[in-house]
N, C-alpha and C positions, 0 to 999 in steps of 0.2 A: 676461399683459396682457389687458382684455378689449377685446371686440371692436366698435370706433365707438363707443364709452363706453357700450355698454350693461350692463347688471350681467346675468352668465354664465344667473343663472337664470332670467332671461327669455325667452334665448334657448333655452332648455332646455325650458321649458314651451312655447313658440310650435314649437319642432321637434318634441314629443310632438303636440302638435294637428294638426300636420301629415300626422303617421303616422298618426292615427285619422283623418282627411279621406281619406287616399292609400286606407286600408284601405277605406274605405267607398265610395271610386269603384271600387276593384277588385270588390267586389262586385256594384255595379250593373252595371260591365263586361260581369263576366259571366254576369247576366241576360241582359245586351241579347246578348248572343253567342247565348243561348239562343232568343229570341225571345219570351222570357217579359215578359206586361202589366206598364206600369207599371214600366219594370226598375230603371230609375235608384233610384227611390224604395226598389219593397218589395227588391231585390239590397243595396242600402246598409246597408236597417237588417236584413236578414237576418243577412250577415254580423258586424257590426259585433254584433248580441246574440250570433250565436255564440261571438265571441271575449269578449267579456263574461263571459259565462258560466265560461268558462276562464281566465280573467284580467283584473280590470277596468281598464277604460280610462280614462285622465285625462279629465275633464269637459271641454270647450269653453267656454273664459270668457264671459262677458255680450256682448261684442260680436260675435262669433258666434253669438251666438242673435239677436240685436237685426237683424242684417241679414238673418238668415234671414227673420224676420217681416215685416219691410219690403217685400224680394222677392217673399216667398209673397204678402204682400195686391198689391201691381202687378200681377202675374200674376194675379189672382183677378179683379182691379177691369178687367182688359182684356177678358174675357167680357161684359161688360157694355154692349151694343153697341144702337142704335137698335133693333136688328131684337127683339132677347134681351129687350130689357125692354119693348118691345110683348107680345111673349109672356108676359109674367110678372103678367100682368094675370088669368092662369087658376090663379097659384099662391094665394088667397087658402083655395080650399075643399081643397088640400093640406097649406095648414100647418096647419088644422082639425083633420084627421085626424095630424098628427104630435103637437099636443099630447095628443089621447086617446092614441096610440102610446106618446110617451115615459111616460105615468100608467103605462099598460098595461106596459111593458117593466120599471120599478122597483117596481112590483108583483109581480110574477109572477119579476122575478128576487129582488127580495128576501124574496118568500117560501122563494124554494129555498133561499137562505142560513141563510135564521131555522132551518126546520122540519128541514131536513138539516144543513145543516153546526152549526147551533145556536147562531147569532151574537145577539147581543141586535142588534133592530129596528135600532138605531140606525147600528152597523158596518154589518146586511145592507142598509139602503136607501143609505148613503152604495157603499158598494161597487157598486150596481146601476145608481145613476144614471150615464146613457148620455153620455159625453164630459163635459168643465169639468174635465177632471183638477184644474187648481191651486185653482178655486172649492170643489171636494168635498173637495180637502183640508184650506183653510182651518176650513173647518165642522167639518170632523176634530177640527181642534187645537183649535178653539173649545168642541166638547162633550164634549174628552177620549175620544174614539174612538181606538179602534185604527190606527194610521195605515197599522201597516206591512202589516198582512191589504187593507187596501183598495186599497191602493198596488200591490199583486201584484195582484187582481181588476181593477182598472181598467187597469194595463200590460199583462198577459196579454190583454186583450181588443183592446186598441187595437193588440197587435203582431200576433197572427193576424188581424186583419181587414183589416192592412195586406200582410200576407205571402201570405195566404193566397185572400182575396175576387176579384183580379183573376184567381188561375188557375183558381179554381173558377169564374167567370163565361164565362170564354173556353171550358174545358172542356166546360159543358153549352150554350154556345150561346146563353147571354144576352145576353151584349156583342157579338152579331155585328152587322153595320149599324151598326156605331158607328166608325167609322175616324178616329183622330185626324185631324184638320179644319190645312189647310195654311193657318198663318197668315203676315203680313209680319211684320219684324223693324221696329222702328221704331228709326230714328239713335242714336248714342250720346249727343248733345247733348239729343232728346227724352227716352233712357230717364233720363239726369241731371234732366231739371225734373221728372218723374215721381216717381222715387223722391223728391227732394229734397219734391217739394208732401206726399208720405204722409207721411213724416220728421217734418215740423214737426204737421203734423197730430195725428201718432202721438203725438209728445211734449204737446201740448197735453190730450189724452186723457188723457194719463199724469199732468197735474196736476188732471185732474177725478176722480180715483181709478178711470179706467174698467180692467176688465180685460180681457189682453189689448191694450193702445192700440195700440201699434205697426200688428199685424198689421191690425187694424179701422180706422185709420187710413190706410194705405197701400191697403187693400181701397176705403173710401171715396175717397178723393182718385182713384183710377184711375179708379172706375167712374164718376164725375162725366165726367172729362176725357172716356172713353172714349164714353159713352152723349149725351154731346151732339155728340159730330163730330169735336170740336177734334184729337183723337190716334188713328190707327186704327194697328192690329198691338200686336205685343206684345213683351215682352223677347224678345231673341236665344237661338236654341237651347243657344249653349253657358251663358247666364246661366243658364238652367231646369234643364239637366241640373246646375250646381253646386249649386244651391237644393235640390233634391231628394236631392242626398246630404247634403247637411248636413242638413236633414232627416230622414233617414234614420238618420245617425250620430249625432242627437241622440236619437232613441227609442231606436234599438242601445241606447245608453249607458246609459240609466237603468237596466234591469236589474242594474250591477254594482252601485246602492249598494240592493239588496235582499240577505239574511243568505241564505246558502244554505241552509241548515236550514228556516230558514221558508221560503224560496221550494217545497222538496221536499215539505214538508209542505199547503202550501196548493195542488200544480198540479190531484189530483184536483177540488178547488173549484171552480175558476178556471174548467175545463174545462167542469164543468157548471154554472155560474153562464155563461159564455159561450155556451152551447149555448139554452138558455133565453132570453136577451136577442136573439139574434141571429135565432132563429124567432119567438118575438115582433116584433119589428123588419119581417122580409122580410114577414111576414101583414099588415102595415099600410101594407107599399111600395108593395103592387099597387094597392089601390083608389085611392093618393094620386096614383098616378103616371098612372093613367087620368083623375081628375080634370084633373088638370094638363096633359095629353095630352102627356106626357112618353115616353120608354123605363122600362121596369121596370128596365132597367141602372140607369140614372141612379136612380129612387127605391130602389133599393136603399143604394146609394152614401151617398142621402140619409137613408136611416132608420139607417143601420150605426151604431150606437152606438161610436164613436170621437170621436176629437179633431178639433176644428174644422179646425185647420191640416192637421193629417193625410190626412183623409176629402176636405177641397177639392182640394188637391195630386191624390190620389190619383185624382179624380174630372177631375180636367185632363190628368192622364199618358194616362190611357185614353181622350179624347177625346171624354167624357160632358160632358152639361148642365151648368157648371161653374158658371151664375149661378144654376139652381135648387137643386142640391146647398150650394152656400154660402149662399146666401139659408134653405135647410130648417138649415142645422145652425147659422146665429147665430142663428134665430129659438129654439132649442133651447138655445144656448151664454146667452143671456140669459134665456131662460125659467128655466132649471137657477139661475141665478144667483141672481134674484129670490127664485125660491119654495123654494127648497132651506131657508133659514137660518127661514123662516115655519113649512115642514112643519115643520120639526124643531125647533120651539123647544120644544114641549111633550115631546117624546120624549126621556125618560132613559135613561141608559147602563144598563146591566145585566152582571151577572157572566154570561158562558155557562154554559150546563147542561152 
């Protein structure tokens, strides 16, 4: 008989998502046991790709993405404070310097694709461009690129930047003076009209064709609330440590629907197509982040060629600049968006050599 008239295999799929949630708090666990930056986040989706790797994990249906985004923009939009956006009045000659950056960074990575791995222009510049994963892949399918070589260069980049960036930071001593900053929790009755105003917002987004709504929506609706008065503190700690796994357990994941053949074949690339973007990238952190009179933590944070949601998160775990870091990488996530489909309207596909 089934059980409270649900049909079996829903409950079957809702207890599978469960075990990839469980797996992927145990990883961040322990992190945090460890004392490793950032643990929730980069422990989550460490584990959660390892076991990928070795067996792939059922996907987390749409509604489990949909509240993650909601979440992550609240929490992004709560940064955004009287003080934050007085300050942000000095970001205008950094994001200056981030769009030369992002040129600079798809340039110089997608030359190392072309002239090395010997991808026609077309593959190496979609592969290079710095975070919009689902915009670069749209363009993908749009001009017949290769989806699945792009799809590995842009996941490999965004998983070691998220794995890897906060312990190399804490290592040489860049993120030091940055101690994540003790905020209030603000009531469950306020964090309810919060998320609920991003919500509607997000969905209205969602019928202007924006991408991304949700999270940009729920990012907007916060920081309004936040930056006028009306609401100070932020989600509750245990809200942000769940938001971060599941974030986490949603990067994990994507790795398993890449062919292991191609994944083996393409990780030398990936490696040096990530090595290239990512010094490109930190060379144009420093002067931005001086302009902005920011930490070099934080611009780095900000110039890391990752995902929007990813790279903000990632940059709130660690108790960086959270409104400059998401301010540089939408400035980026819509720039990417715009000019992506212009660059490339002229540029035809090619057989590799």
């Amino acid at each position: 008989m089934k059980p409270f008239g649900y049909p079996t295999n829903r409950l079957t799929i809702l207890w599978r998502e469960v075990l990839v949630i469980a797996l992927a708090a145990v990883g961040g666990g322990l992190f945090a046991l460890l004392g490793m930056p950032a643990a929730w986040l980069s422990g989550s989706m460490v584990l959660s790709t390892a076991v990928a790797l070795v067996r792939p994990l059922p996907t987390l249906r749409r509604p489990w993405f949909d509240a993650t985004m909601v979440l992550s923009g609240t929490i992004l939009g709560s940064s955004a404070t009287p003080e934050a956006l007085a300050a942000a009045a000095r970001y205008p000659a950094s994001l200056a310097v981030l769009l030369v950056g992002v040129a600079a960074i798809m340039l110089a990575t997608g030359a190392y694709l072309r002239h090395v791995a010997r991808w026609p222009w077309i593959d190496a510049l979609l592969a290079a461009a710095p975070g919009a994963l689902s915009t670069v892949l749209a363009v993908a399918q749009a001009k017949g690129a290769n989806i699945g070589r792009i799809s590995v260069v842009q996941l490999f980049r965004l998983l070691v930047l998220v794995a890897c960036l906060p312990s190399l930071m804490q290592a040489t001593g860049i993120s030091a003076g940055a101690p994540i900053p003790a905020s209030v929790s603000i009531s469950p009755g306020t964090m309810l009209g919060v998320t609920m105003a991003g919500l509607l917002l997000g969905l209205g987004l969602d019928r202007l064709g924006l991408a991304a709504p949700l999270m940009f929506g729920a990012t907007f609706a916060s920081a309004v609330l936040h930056g006028s008065g009306l609401i100070e503190g932020t989600l509750p700690q245990p809200v942000q440590i769940a938001v971060q796994i599941l974030l986490g357990s949603t990067m994990g994941g994507r790795i398993a629907h890449i062919p292991r053949k191609e994944l083996r074949g393409l990780f030398p690339l990936a490696i040096g197509g990530f090595a290239v973007s990512i010094g490109v990238a930190f060379l144009f952190a420093w002067p931005a982040a001086w302009l902005a009179g920011t930490s070099y933590a934080s611009g780095m944070v900000a110039f890391a060629p990752g995902g929007l949601e990813a790279m903000a998160m990632l940059a709130f775990a660690m108790g960086l600049d959270t409104l400059y870091v998401g301010a540089h990488h939408l400035v980026r996530f819509v720039i990417i968006g715009l000019a992506m489909p212009l660059v490339l309207m002229r540029v035809k596909s090619e057989p590799p050599r």
